[in-house]
N, C-alpha and C positions, 0 to 999 in steps of 0.2 A: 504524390503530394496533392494535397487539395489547392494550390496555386502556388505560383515565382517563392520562394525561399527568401527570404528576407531578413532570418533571422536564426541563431541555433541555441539547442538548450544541450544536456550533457542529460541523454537518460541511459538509464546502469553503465554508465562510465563513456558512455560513447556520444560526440559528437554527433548531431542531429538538425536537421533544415526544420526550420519551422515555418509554415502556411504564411505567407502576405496578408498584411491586414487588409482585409478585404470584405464582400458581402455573404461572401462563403458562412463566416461565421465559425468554423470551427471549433471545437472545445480540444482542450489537450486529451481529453478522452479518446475523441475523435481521434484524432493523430496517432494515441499509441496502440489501439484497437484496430483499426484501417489501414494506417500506412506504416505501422512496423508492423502490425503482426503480432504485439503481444496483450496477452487474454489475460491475463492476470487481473487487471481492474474492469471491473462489472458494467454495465450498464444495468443500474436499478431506475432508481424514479426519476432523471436528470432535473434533478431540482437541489442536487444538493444533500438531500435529508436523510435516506438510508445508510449508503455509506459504504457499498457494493462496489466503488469505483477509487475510493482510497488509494492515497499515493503519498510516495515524500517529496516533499520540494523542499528542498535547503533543509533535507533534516522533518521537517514538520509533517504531519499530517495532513491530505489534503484532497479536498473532493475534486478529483478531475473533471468531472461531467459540467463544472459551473466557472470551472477557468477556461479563457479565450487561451488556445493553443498559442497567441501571441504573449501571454501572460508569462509565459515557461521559459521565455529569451533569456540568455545569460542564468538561468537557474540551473542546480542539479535535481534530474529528476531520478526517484528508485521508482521500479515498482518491482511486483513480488518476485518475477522473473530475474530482479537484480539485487536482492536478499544477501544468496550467499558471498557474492564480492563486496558485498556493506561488512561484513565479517571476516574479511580477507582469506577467504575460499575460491577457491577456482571455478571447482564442482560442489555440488550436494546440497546440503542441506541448509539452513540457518536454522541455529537453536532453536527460535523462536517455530518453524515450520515443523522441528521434529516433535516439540510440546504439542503441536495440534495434532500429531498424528497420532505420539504415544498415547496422549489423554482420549484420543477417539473424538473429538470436540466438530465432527462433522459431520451431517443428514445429511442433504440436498447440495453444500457444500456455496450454496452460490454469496451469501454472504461471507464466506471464508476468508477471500483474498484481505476483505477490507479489514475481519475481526484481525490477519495477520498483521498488516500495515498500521494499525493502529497499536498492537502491543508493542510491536518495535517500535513507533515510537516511544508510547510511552516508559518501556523497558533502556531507551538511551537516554530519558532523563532523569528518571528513577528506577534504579538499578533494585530495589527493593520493594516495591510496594505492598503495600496491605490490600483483603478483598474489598474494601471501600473503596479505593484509589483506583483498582481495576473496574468496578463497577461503575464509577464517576467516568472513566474514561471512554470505556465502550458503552455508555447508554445512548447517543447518538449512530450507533450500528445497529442497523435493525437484521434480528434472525426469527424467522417465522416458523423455524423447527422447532425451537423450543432446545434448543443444546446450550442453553446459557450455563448452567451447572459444570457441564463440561468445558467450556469456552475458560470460564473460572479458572479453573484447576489447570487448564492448558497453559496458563498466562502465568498462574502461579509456579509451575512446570520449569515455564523457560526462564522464569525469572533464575530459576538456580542454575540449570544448563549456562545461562549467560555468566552467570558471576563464575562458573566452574571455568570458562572456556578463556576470560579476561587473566584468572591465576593462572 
């Protein structure tokens, strides 16, 4: 830990110490990249803007890199690493992860986690959407490969895998 524990949040289901508010500074980026260990959200621009770093907090979608790791207190956090128990799986996959894989919707891969993180969300509040709605929602994710086409059709993908897996 980056200082005295003073505080916990719940990421992928588990109980976790969170950094002292202190001069440190930390971002929950920091925290779940350093001190758990998990790679799942990126370090892109730490400004917030790409979208590399994506995460759920209470459900929503959320740039880790711009929240103070004291921020996360009392919150649930996901990241991609804890997908498939958001889907109440032990092991493997979440829908949404295997859409990106069948569709191919990945280059370089590094904006991935977040194009994932953002379809689950928007996939748990509209179970349906249209490619405007998925456009409207990943246009703050930035991919520099150029697999938007695919990212598309991956999103559209899970969208049925999800409604398949809810019957």
């Amino acid at each position: 830990m980056h200082a005295t524990p003073s505080a916990t949040a719940t990421v992928n289901g588990q109980p976790c110490a969170l950094p002292a508010t202190g001069a440190d500074g930390a971002t929950l980026l920091h925290v779940l990249r350093n001190d758990l260990q998990l790679n799942g959200p990126k370090y892109g621009c730490g400004l917030g803007q790409c979208g590399a770093c994506t995460v759920l907090v209470d459900g929503v979608a959320a740039r880790a890199c711009v929240i103070p790791a004291r921020g996360a207190a009392g919150r649930d956090v996901t990241t991609l690493e804890g997908l498939p128990a958001r889907c109440g799986q032990a092991t493997g996959l979440h829908p949404v992860q295997q859409a990106f894989i069948d569709e191919q919707a990945a280059q370089c891969g590094y904006c991935l986690s977040g194009m994932v993180m953002m379809t689950v969300a928007l996939l748990e509040r509209n179970a349906d959407p249209d490619e405007a709605a998925i456009r409207r929602e990943l246009a703050s994710n930035l991919c520099r490969c150029g697999t938007h086409v695919e990212i598309i059709r991956a999103v559209l993908r899970a969208a049925v895998l999800m409604r398949e897996a809810r019957a």
